[in-house]
C-alpha positions as CSV (number, residue, x, y, z in Angstrom):
1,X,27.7,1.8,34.2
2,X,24.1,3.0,34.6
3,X,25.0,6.4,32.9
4,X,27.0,4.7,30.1
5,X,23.5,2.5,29.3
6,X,21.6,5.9,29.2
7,X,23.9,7.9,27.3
8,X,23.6,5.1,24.7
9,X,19.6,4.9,24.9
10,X,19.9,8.5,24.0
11,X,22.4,7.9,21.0
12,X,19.8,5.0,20.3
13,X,16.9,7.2,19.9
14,X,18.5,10.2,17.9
15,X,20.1,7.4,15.2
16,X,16.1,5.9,15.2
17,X,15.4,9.9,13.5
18,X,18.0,9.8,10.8
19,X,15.4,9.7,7.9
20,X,15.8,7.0,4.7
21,X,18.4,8.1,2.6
22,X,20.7,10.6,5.0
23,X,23.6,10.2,7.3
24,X,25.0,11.4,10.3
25,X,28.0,11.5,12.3
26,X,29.3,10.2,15.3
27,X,30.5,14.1,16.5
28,X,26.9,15.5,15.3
29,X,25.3,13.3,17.7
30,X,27.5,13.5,20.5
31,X,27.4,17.5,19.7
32,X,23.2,17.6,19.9
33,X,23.8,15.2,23.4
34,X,25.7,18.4,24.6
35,X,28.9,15.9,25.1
36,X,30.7,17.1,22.1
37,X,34.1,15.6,22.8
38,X,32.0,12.1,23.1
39,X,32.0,11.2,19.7
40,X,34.1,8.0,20.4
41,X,31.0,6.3,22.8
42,X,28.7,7.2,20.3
43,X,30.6,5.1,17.9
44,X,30.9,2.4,21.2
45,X,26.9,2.8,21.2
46,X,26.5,2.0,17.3
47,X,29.3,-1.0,17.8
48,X,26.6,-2.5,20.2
49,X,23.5,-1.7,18.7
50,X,23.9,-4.7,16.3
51,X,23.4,-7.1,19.3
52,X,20.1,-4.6,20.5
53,X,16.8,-6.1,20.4
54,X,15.8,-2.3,19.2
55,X,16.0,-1.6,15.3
56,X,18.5,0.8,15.1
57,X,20.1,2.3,11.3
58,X,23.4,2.0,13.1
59,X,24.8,2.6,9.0
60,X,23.7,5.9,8.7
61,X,26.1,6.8,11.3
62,X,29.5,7.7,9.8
63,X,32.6,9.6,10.5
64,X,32.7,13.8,10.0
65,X,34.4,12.6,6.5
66,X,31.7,10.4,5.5
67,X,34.2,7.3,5.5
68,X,32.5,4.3,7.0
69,X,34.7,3.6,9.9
70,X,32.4,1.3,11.7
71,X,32.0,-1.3,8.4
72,X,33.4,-3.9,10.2
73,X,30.8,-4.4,12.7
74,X,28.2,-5.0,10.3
75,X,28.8,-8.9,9.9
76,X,31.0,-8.3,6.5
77,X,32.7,-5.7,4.6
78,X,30.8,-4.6,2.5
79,X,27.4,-4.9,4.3
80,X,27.3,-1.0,5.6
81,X,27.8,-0.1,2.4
82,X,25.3,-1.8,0.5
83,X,22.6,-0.6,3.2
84,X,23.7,2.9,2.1
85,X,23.7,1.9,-1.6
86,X,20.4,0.9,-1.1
87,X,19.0,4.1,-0.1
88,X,20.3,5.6,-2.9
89,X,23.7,7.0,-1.3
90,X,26.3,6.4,-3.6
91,X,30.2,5.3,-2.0
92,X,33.5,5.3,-3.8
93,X,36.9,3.9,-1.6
94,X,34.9,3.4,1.4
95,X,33.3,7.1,1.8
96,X,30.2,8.9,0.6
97,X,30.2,10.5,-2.8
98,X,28.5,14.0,-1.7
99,X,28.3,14.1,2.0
100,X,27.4,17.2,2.8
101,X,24.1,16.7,0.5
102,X,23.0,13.7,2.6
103,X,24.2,14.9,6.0
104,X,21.2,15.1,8.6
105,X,22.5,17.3,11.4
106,X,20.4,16.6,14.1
107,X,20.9,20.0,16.0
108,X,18.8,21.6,12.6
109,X,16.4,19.0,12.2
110,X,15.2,17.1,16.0
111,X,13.0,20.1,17.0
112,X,12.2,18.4,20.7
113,X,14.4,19.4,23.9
């Protein structure tokens, strides 16, 4: 289990990057991890980062569509998406009118190893 924990620090600490205003995915961080076929724990990580003591924007982190899968873990339905809203994303049907202009890839943008 002790790997599980630090595979989800690391997940912790990539999401803490994603500036104001952008979005990720659950496959882009798994893919900068090196674990590309992990994208599912990465969405396990953001599931229990709501119960972390650590402040972590677990609703910039949506699916490689920019559909909010993970709404449902943010106390209410429409929680995730008002979070987004209020960064100035705009949603319609649950996904992110104009992904790819607020998609933060953090292979091109964490320059540390």
């Amino acid at each position: 289990m002790k790997n599980t924990n630090t595979f989800f620090e690391k997940v912790f600490e990539i999401v803490k990057k994603i500036p104001y205003g952008r979005v990720t995915s659950y496959g882009a961080i798994a893919e900068y991890l090196g674990i590309r076929s992990s994208a599912r724990m990465v969405g396990w990580a953001m599931n229990i980062s709501h119960s972390s003591k650590k402040n972590v924007p677990a609703h910039r982190v949506v699916n490689r569509n920019g559909m909010l899968t993970g709404k449902h873990h943010f106390g209410g339905p429409d929680v995730m998406q008002q979070l987004l809203e209020s960064e100035g994303i705009t949603i319609v049907d649950e996904k992110i009118v104009d992904f790819n202009k607020y998609f933060w890839n953090p292979l091109k943008e964490i320059t540390e190893v």
